[in-house]
N, C-alpha and C positions, 0 to 999 in steps of 0.2 A: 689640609695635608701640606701645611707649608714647611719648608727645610727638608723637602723629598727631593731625591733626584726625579727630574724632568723627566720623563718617557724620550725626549727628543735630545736629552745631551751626552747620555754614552754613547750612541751613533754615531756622532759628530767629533767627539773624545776618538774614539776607534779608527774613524776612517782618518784622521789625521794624524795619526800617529802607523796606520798600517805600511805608509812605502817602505817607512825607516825601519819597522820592523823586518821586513823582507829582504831589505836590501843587507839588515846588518848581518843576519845568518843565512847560510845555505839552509838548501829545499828540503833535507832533511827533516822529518817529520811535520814537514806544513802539506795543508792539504788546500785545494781548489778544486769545486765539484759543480758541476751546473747541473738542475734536474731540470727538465722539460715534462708536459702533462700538457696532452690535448685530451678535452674531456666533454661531453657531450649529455646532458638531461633531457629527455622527450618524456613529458609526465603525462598522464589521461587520470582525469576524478571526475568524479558524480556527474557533476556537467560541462559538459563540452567548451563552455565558455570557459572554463579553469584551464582547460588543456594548454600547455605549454610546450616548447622545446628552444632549449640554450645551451650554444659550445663556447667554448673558450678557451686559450692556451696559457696557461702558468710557466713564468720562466723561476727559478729559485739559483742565483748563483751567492755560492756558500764557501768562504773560509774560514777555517780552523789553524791556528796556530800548538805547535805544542808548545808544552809548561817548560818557561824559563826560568833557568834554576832548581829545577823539578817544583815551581811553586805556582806562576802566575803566568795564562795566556788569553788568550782574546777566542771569538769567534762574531763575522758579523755573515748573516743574509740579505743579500735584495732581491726583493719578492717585484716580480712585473704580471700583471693578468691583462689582457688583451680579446676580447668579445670577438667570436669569430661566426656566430651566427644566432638567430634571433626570430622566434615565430609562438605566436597565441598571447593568454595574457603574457605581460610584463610579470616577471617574478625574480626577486634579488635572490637567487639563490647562486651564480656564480660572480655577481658582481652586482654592486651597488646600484642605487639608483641615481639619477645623477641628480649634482646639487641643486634642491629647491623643487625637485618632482618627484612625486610619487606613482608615475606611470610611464618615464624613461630613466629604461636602464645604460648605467656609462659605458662608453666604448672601452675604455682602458684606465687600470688603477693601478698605482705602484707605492712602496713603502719598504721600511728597512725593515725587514719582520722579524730577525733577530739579531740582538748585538750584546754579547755577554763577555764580559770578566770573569774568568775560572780563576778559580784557585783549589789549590790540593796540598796535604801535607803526609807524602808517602801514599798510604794505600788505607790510609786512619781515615783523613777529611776529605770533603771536597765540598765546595760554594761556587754558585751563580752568581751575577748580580748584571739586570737587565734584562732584555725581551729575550724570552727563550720559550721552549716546547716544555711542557709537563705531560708526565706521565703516571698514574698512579691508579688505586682502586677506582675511587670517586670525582675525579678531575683528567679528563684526557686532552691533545690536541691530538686535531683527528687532519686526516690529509684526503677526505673524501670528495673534495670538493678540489678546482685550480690547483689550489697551494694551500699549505699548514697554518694552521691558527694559532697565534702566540700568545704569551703574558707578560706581563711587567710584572720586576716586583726581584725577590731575591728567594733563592733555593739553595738548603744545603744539606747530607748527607753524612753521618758517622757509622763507620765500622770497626767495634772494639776491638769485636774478635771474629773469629772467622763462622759465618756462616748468621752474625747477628747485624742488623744493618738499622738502624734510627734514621730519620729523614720527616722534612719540615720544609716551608713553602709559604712566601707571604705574599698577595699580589694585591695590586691597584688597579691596572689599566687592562684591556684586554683589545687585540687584534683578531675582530671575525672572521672565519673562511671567506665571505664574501665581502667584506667592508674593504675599506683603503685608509684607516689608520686608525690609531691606538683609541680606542672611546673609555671613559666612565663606565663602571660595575653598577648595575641598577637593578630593580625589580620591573614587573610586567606595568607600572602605574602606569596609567598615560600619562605623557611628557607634556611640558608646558612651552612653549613657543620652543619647538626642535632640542630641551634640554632633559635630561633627567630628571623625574621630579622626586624618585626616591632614590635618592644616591646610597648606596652600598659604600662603604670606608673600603674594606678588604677584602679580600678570602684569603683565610688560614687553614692551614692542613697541617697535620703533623700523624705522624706513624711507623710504624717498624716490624720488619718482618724476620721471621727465624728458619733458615733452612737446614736439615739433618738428615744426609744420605734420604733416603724415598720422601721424606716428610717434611713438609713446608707450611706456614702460618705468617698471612697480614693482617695485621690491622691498622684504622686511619680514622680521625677525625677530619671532617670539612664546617664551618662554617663562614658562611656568608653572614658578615657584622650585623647585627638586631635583623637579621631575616632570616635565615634557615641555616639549620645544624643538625650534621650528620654524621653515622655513624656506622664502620663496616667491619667486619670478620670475614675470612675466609681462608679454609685450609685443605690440603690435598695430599695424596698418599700417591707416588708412581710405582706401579706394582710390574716388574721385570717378569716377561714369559718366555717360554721357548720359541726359536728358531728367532729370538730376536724381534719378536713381539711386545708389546706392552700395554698394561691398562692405567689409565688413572683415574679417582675416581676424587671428587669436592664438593664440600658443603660450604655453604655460605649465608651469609646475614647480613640484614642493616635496616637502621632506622631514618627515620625524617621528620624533624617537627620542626616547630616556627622559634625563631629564637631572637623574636623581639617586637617593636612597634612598628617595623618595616614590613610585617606578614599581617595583609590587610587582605580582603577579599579581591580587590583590583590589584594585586600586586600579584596573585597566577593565575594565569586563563582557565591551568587544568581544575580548579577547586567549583563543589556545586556550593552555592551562596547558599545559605540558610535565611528565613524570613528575619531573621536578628539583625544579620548585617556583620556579625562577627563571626569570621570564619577562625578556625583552628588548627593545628594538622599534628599527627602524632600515628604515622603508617611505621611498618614492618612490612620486611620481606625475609623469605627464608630459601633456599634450592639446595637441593642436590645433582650432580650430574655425572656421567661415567664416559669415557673416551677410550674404545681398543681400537689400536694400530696393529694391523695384521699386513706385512707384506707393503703393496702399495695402495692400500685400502685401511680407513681411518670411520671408522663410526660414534657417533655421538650422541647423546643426550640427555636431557635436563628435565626438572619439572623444580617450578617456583607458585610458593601459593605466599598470598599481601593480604595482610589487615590493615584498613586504615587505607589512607594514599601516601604511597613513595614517592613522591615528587620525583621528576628524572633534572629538571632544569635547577641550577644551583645560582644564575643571574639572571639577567637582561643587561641589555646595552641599548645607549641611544645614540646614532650619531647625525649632529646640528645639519651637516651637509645631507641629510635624507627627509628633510622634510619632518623634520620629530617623529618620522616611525622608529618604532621599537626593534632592536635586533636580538630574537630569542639565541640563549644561549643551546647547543643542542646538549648539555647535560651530558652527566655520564652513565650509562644505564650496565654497571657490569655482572647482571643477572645475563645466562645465558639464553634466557629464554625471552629477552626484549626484540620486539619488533625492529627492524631497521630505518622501514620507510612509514611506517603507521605510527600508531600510538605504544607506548612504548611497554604494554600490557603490565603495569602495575599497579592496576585498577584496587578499591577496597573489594575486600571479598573473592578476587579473579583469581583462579588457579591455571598456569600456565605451562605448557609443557611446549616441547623443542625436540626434533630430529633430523638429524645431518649426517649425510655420505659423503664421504670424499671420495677421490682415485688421484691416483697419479698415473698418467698412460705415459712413462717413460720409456718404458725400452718398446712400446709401439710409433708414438708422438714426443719426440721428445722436448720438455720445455712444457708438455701441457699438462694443466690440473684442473679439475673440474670438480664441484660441491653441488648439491642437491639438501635442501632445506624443507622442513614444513615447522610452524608454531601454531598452537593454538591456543585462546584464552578463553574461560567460561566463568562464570559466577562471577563477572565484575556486573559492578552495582554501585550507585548513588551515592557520595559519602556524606552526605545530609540526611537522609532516606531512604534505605533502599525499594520503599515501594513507590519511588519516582522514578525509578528509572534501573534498566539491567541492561547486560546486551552479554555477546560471546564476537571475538575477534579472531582470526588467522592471518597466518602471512605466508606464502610461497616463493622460495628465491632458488635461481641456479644462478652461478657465478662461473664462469669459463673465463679462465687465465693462462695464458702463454707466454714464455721467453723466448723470444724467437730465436733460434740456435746461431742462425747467418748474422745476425749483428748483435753483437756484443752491449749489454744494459740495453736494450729496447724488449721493450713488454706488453703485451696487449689487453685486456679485459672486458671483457663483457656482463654486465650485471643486472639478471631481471627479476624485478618485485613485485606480487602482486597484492595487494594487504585490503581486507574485506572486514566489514563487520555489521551486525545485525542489533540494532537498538532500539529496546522498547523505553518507551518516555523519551529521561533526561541524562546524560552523564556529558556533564561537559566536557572531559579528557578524551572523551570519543566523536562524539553526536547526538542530532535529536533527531530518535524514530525516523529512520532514512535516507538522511542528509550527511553530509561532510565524513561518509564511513567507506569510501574506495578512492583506490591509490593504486595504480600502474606504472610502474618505473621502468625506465630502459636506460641505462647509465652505459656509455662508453668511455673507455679511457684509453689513451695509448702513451706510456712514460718513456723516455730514453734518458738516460744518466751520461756525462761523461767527465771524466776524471783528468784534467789538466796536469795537476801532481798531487 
């Protein structure tokens, strides 16, 4: 990949040129934000010896410049995470492991996690270029964890006309939730002394969506360079009721196969090997789902049924300072009816369904909202076989959120998963016959935001 910009030289581009920027215009539309995020994992699985718990506090301080000239500005983040507590096995899920070990995790990791060059021309174009957030069908950065996970690479967006929007996305390097810097795009191989040993070139996406008064339509290509290429649809209808009610309702699609010599049996944990040696993949998934908002009461739900395996992970990553463990990418899974803390139920064969209540207790609590979940999957089965292996999956979540009304941008959350599954034989996306198939989550989080200018 040579004659690419470095992951490490627009940071350094940016922050050198940021005093002069500030200094030379007033504060008018620059922005300065600091997010803070104390966050807390206490996990319970199958055996006790797995059980975990780790806090940790995410600092994110973030400038934005507006478009000079109406053309070109800047935005850089510094991401700081900081270990604030630590009990059961060692597990990198808010922070790395530290360099050279694979059973202590680091006290504290820090990195520039976004530093982008905008450009826009009117309300026609707009481009990235450098570490930034994506967001789309099949590619997300998720903020579930400390702090947001970034990419490298360059993003750009066309609006002809009104209500039609084209959009495309090339990346190289990518920044973990839990890692402390930009790693190589890889597959699940195992790695050879702490390096990738199937190095991924890209992910490319490209897609565009049409919106028309109630009625909207995405679609998206992703592929991972000779490893996996995918493919999405999804469209919905917002249907306006009385007293200021409303339904929507969507259906959606997508595909997953191998798209090259990098899609090898060792290259995904979730695939059952065939006695060949030569694994395959070529899944679908299909859902429907319906959403009415009555008042301050919000009801939902889905049901998705998968031929084949939908793969949910689109890389891997490896990075030198952990020891050559692999860092799974968490995929983007945007069937409504995926599991959050478990498997991400788009098993061959599995028909999955989803239900969720919401409220809003405003005018009793104000600032509180509260979700109640259940999902369940059945008929997932072996994608080699299926008479080696079945099983049926659920998950149960309630999710309590508050803005606390007394201080302004501070948030509280509470999030608990319970995710079960029963397996006869073999399905490696799952388990085998009673092993590795429970997961207890107790997630805390507490954010406060504050806005400089």
């Amino acid at each position: 990949m040579s004659g690419k910009l470095s992951p490490k030289a627009l940071p350094l581009l940016i922050l050198g040129a940021l005093p002069a920027v500030v200094c030379a215009a007033d504060l008018a539309g620059h922005s300065l934000e600091l997010k803070s995020r104390w966050v807390q994992f206490d996990v319970d699985q199958v055996s006790t010896t797995n059980d975990f718990k780790q806090s940790a506090v995410g600092l994110q301080l973030e400038y934005k410049s507006p478009y000079f000239n109406d053309f070109v500005g800047v935005e850089i983040s510094g991401y700081q995470v900081q270990k604030t507590g630590e009990s059961g096995v060692p597990k990198s899920e808010l922070l790395p492991f530290q360099s050279g070990s694979t059973t202590q995790i680091a006290n504290n990791w820090n990195a520039i996690g976004k530093a982008i060059v905008k450009l826009k021309h009117a309300d026609l174009f707009e481009a990235k270029i450098g570490r930034q957030a994506h967001n789309s069908l099949l590619l997300k950065s998720t903020y579930s964890r400390a702090v947001e996970d970034t990419f490298h690479g360059v993003s750009a967006s066309l609006t002809p006309t009104e209500g039609v929007r084209l959009y495309g996305a090339i990346y190289d390097t990518w920044l973990p939730r839990n890692g402390n810097k930009f790693v190589k795009i890889g597959t699940e191989q195992s790695p050879v002394s702490g390096q990738v040993s199937r190095v991924i070139d890209r992910l490319a996406i490209y897609g565009g969506s049409f919106v028309r008064g109630p009625y909207s339509v995405e679609a998206e290509s992703l592929e991972s360079k000779d490893y996996l290429r995918k493919y999405a649809l999804v469209g919905s209808y917002l249907m306006p009721l009385a007293n200021k009610d409303q339904a929507k309702f969507s259906v959606g699609t997508s595909t997953s196969s191998n798209a090259g010599p990098l899609f090898t049996c060792d290259a995904e944990k979730e695939l059952d090997k065939p006695a060949s040696g030569a694994c395959q993949n070529n899944g679908r998934g299909v859902y429907v789902s319906g959403e009415w908002k009555t008042g301050y009461l919000t009801l939902t739900g889905a049901v998705a049924k998968f031929r084949g395996l939908w793969i949910e992970d689109n890389f891997a990553g490896s990075n030198p300072a952990r020891a050559g463990s692999l860092i799974q990418d968490h995929g983007t899974n945007f069937f409504p009816t995926g599991a959050t803390s478990g498997n991400d139920m788009t098993n061959d064969g599995e028909l999955a369904r989803m239900i969720r209540v919401g409220y809003n207790w405003n005018t009793m609590v104000p600032g509180l909202n509260t979700t109640l979940g259940y999902k369940l999957g059945t008929g997932a089965r072996n994608n080699v076989d299926p008479q080696l292996g079945s099983a049926k999956e659920k998950e149960t979540e309630v999710d309590i959120r508050y803005a606390i009304p007394m201080v302004k941008g501070l948030n509280a959350r509470y999030n608990y998963l319970r995710y079960n599954a029963d397996v006869t034989g073999t399905i490696n996306a799952i388990g085998q016959g009673g092993s590795k198939n429970f997961r207890r989550d107790h997630r805390l989080y507490l954010d406060y935001v504050h806005r400089f200018f």
